[in-house]
C-alpha positions, 0 to 999 in steps of 0.5 A, a space after each residue: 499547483 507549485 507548492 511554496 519552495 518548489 523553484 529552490 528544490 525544497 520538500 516542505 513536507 516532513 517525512 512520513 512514518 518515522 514513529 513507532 506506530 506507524 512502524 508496528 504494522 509493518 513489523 508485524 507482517 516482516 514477522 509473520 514472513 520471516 516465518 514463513 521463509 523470508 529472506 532476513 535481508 529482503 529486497 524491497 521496491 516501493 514505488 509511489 512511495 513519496 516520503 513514507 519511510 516505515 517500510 524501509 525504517 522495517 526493512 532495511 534502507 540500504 535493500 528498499 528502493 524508494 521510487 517516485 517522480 516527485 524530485 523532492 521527495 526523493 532529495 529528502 529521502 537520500 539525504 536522509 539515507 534512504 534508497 531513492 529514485 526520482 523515477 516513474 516505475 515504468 522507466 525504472 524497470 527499463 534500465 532494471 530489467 531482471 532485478 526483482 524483489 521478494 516485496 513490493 509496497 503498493 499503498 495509494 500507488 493508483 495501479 501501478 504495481 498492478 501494471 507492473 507486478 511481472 516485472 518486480 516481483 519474484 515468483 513466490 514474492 509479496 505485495 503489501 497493498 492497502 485498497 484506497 486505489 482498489 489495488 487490494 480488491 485488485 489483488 484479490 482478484 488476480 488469479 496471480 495472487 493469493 491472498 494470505 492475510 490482512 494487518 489488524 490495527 485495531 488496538 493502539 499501539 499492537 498490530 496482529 495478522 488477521 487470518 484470510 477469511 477476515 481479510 477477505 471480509 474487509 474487501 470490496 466496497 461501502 457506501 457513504 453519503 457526502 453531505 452539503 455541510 462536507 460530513 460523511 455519513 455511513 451505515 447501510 440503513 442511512 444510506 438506504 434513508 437518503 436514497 429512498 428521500 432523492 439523495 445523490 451524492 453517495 460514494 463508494 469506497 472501501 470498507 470501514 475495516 481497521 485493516 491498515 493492508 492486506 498481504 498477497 503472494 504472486 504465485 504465477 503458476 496458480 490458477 486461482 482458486 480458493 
């Protein structure tokens, strides 16, 4: 559906991530990889991005490029001073065929990244993924990848990089039951109840963890083990 303003080019929704919390996770991982060999200036693609603008508040307007089709994001974003491309990923790579990136931010980007990683990383380079389109499981997965940590946002205000085996536990699924009065109940012992008592309407999602996202290197000459 047309949202209000849509005919006049209007984005009605203000941009997202301009906090200092919403920041402090992405600090922390720029941190850990500066450490680790970063590039001070890194060359960041975040296609989906619509307008979330912490990873390019953290690394850099001026070197992230910010992709999505939504016209209006986009106008925000560069008028704000933001990189922006009103494009799909795919039609981006077409005119940007060798110009790829040490990072890729792939948060509710419904596999696009994974569709397209070949053609926007470096070899040696990094995803920062969260896991609502399953895009860390992915990663996981992919003997492509390993998986170096997970951003731990747990205590308000500070964000530490959990160490692999955490991460790795913060994977795959849960369940959660979705009630007829719209509350969500989790917990394996209640689900268990409910479904023993005919329950249905159980779905399955990503785990309760407090990881905010999961960092991965593409290493394309690997063969995937642990």
């Amino acid at each position: 559906m047309q949202e209000e303003g849509a005919q006049s080019g209007e984005w009605k929704q203000p941009l997202r991530g301009t906090n200092e919390r919403d920041r402090v996770e992405f600090n922390a991982l720029f941190d850990y990889l500066r450490a680790n060999g970063l590039p001070e200036a890194p060359k960041v693609i975040y296609p989906g991005s619509a307008a979330h603008v912490a990873p390019a508040d953290v690394f850099g307007k001026e070197n992230t490029v910010m992709i999505d089709p939504e016209e209006r994001a986009v106008r925000a974003l560069s008028e704000n001073g933001y990189t922006a491309v009103a494009s799909r990923l795919e039609d981006y790579i077409a005119l940007h065929e060798r110009d790829l990136f040490d990072i890729a931010v792939s948060f509710n980007a419904g596999g696009i990244v994974e569709r397209n990683y070949k053609n926007i990383l470096k070899p040696g380079g990094f995803v920062i993924a969260n896991n609502w389109h399953d895009t860390a499981n992915w990663l996981n997965a992919s003997p492509d990848f390993r998986l170096l940590g997970a951003v731990d946002r747990g205590k308000m205000g500070t964000a530490e990089l959990a160490n692999r085996d955490s991460a790795e536990s913060g994977l795959g699924y849960a369940e959660y039951a979705i009630m007829p009065d719209g509350k969500l109940i989790f917990g394996k012992d209640k689900i268990e109840a409910l479904r023993q008592n005919g329950f249905e309407n159980l779905v399955e999602t990503e785990p309760r963890a407090t990881y905010f996202a999961w960092l991965y290197q593409y290493l394309p000459d690997i063969s995937g083990e642990a």
